[in-house]
C-alpha positions in Angstrom: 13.7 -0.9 -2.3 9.8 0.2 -2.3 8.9 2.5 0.6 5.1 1.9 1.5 2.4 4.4 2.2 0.1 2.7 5.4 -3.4 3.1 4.7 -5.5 3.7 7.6 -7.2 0.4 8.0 -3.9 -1.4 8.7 -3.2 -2.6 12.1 -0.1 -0.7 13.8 1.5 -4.0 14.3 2.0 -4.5 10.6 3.8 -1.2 10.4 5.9 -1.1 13.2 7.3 -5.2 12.3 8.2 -3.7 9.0 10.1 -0.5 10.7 11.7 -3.0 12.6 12.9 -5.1 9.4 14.2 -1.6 8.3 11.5 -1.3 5.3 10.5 2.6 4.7 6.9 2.9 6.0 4.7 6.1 6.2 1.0 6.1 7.2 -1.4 8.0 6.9 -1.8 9.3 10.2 1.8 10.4 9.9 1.0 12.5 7.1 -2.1 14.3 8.5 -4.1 12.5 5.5 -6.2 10.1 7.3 -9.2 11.9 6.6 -8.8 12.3 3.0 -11.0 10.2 0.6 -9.1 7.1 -1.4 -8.8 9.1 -4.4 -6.8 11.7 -2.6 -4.6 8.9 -0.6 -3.9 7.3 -3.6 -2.6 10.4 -5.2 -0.7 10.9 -2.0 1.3 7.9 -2.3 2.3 8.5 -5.9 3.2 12.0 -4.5 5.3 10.8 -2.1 6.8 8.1 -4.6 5.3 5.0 -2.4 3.2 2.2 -2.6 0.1 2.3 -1.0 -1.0 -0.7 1.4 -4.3 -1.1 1.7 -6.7 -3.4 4.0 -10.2 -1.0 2.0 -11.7 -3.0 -0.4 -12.7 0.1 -2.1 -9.3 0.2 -3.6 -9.6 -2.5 -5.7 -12.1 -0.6 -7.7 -10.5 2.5 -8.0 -7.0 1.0 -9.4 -9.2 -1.1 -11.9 -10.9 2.4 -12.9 -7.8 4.0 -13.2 -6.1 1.0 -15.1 -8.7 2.0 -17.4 -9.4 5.3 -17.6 -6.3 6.9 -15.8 -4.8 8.5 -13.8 -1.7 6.4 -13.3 -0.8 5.4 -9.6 2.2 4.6 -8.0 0.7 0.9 -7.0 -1.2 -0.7 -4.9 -1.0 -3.7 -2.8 -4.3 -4.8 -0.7 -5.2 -7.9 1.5 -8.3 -8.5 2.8 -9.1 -7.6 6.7 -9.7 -11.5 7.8 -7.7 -13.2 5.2 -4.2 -12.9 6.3 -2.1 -12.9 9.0 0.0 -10.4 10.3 2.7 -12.8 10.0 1.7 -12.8 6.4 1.3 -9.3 5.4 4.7 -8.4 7.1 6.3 -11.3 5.3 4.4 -10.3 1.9 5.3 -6.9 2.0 8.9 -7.6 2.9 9.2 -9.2 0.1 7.8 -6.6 -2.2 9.6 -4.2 -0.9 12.8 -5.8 -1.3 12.4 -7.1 -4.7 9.9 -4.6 -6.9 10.7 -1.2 -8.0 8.5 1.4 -8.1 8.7 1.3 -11.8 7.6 -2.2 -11.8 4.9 -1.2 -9.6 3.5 1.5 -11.0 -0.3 0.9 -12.3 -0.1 -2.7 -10.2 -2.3 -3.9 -8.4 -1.0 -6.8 -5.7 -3.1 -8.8 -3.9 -1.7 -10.8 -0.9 -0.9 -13.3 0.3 0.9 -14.1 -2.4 
């Protein structure tokens, strides 16, 4: 099972439905990062051996840089802020963290809803 790294621009709700489905989920604010830049949160979550959620488009072009150029990450999934549901992100990221590894992850990039 995947544990998650919260990003800071997703809603409280998503996290604590997925606490409650017994997925492993860290945010941000937990970890006394929530004023780091992406870079640095992204390297966090591969620290900490998590996927990072992400609602910040600015994601998308950083794991596309690094898909490129490097460094690896540990993966990323991001949905856009009006887009999806929390029902949907909840069920999404369920589902990834149920069935992925964080091998399979690693250097992904997973938009949702699936």
């Amino acid at each position: 099972m995947i544990a998650l790294y919260m990003d800071q621009h997703v809603p409280a709700s998503v996290t604590e439905q997925l606490c409650r489905r017994g997925i492993d989920v860290v945010t941000v604010f937990e970890d006394n990062r929530a004023e780091q830049g992406d870079e640095e949160i992204l390297d966090r979550a591969a620290q900490l051996q998590r996927v990072l959620f992400t609602q910040d488009i600015d994601f998308v072009e950083i794991t596309s840089r690094r898909l490129a150029q490097g460094p690896s990450f540990a993966g990323v999934v991001y949905a856009h802020q009006q887009k999806a549901t929390v029902g949907q992100l909840v069920t999404n990221l369920e589902l990834i963290s149920k069935v992925m590894t964080l091998e399979e992850m690693r250097d992904q990039l997973i938009c949702i809803p699936l």
